[in-house]
N, C-alpha and C positions, 0 to 999 in steps of 0.2 A: 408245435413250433417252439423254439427255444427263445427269447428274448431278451436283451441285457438292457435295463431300468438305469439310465445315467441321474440318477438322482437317486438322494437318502430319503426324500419327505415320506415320510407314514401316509399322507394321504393319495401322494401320489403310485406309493406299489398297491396300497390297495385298491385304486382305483384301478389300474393295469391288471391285476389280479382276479378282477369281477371279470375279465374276456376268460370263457373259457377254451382249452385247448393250447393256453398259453403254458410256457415252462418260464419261470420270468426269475434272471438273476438281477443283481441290485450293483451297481457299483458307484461310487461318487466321484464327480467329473472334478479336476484339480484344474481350473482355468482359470483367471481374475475377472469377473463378471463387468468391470466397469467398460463402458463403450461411449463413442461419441454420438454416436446415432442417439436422435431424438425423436423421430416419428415412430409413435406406439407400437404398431404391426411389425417394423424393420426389426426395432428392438427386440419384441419378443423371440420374430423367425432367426433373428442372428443368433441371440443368446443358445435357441434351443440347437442351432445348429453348433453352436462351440462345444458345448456341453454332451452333446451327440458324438461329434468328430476327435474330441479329447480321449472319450471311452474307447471310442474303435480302436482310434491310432495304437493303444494298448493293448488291447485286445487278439487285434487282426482278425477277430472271424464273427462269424455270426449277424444277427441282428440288432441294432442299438438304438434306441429309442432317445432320444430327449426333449424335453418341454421346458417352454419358463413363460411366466404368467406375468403380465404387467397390467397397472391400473391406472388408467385417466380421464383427469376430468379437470376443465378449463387448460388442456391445451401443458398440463402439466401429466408428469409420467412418476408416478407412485409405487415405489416399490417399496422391499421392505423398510420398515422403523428404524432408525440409527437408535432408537433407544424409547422410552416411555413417553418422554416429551412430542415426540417426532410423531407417534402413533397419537396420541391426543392430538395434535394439530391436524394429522388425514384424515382420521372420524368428523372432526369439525368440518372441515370439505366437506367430507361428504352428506354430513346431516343435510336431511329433506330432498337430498337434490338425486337424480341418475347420473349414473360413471357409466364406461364401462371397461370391462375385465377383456383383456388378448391375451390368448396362449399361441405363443408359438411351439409345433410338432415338427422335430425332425425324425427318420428314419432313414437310415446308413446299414448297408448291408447290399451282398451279394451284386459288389459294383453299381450299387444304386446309391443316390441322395435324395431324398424324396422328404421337400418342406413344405407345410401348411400351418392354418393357423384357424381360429374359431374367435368370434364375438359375444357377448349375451354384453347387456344393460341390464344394469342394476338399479332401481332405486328404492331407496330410505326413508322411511320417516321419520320428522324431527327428531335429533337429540339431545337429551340433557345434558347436562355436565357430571353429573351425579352417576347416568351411564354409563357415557365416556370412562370418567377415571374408575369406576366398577371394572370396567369390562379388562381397561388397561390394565388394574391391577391384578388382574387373575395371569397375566404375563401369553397370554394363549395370541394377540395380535403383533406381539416381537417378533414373528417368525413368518408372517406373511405377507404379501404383497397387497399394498393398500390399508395394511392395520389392520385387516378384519376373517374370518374365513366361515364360510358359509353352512358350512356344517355346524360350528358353535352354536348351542343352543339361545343363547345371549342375542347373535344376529341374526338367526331366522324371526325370534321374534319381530323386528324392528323393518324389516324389506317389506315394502308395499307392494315390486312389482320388479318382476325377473324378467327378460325379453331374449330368448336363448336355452342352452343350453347349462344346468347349474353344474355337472360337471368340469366345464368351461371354467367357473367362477374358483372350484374346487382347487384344482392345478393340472387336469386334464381332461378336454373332451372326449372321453371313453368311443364318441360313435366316429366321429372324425378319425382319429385312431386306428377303430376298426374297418374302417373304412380304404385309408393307406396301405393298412396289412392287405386286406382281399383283394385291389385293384395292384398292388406293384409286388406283393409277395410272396401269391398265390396263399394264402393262408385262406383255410375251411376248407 
């Protein structure tokens, strides 16, 4: 099956890329991400569906996947960093305490729209400051939702305790995913 990946992240085609059977092109969705929605799951499932329906509308054929990942905790929605400052202040949040991670998944194709979305809980143990501005300065938390990503070696150290799925945390629940594909578009 052929698949078009509305998104650039590295982590996210390889994550897509681990199904196999997949043929998976890559395109970057041109839409302005800011919205008013404020309830974590809207935001995620909205996002992933613009970001889905930008690619298609281009496209016109095929299957088109998008995801977007959001992080909260106290009722606050953490995405990415506006800069070094901004990422030092969500690691603070988050020291010691559980967030957690929403992905929202769209898939667009063959007259279907087909939204969902996945949860895990993350939590942290304390952190220092010394941490923090280490891990900031390696520049690897600028780019992701919540300041942190979980494949870095840096934050596996420091997680007490995952509740979920970690490709959730990552930028896509791979089994949820494959899950959409086989139930709405016969895929396997």
């Amino acid at each position: 099956m052929r698949l078009t990946l509305a998104s650039t992240s590295p982590r996210r085609i390889q994550l897509i890329k681990s199904l196999p059977g997949l043929t998976v092109d890559v395109v970057a969705p041109l839409f302005d991400e800011r919205t008013r929605l404020t309830e974590p799951v809207s935001v995620a499932r909205a996002l992933s569906s613009c970001k889905a329906q930008d690619v298609y509308d281009r496209q016109k054929t095929g299957v088109v996947l998008g995801a977007d990942t959001v992080v909260t905790i106290d009722g606050l929605l953490l995405g990415k960093p506006k800069d070094a400052a901004d990422a030092v202040c969500m690691l603070t949040r988050l020291s010691g305490r559980t967030h957690r991670v929403i992905t929202g998944v769209t898939l667009i194709g063959a007259g279907k729209r087909i939204v969902g979305h996945a949860v895990t809980d993350v939590t942290f143990r304390p952190l220092d400051q010394d941490f923090i501005a280490a891990y900031v300065g390696t520049k690897k938390p600028l780019d992701k939702a919540g300041a942190y990503g979980l494949q870095d070696d840096e934050i596996r150290a420091i997680i007490e305790k995952t509740d979920g799925e970690a490709d959730n945390v990552i930028g896509l629940p791979v089994a949820l995913v494959r899950r959409m594909l086989e139930e709405h578009f016969s895929w396997r």
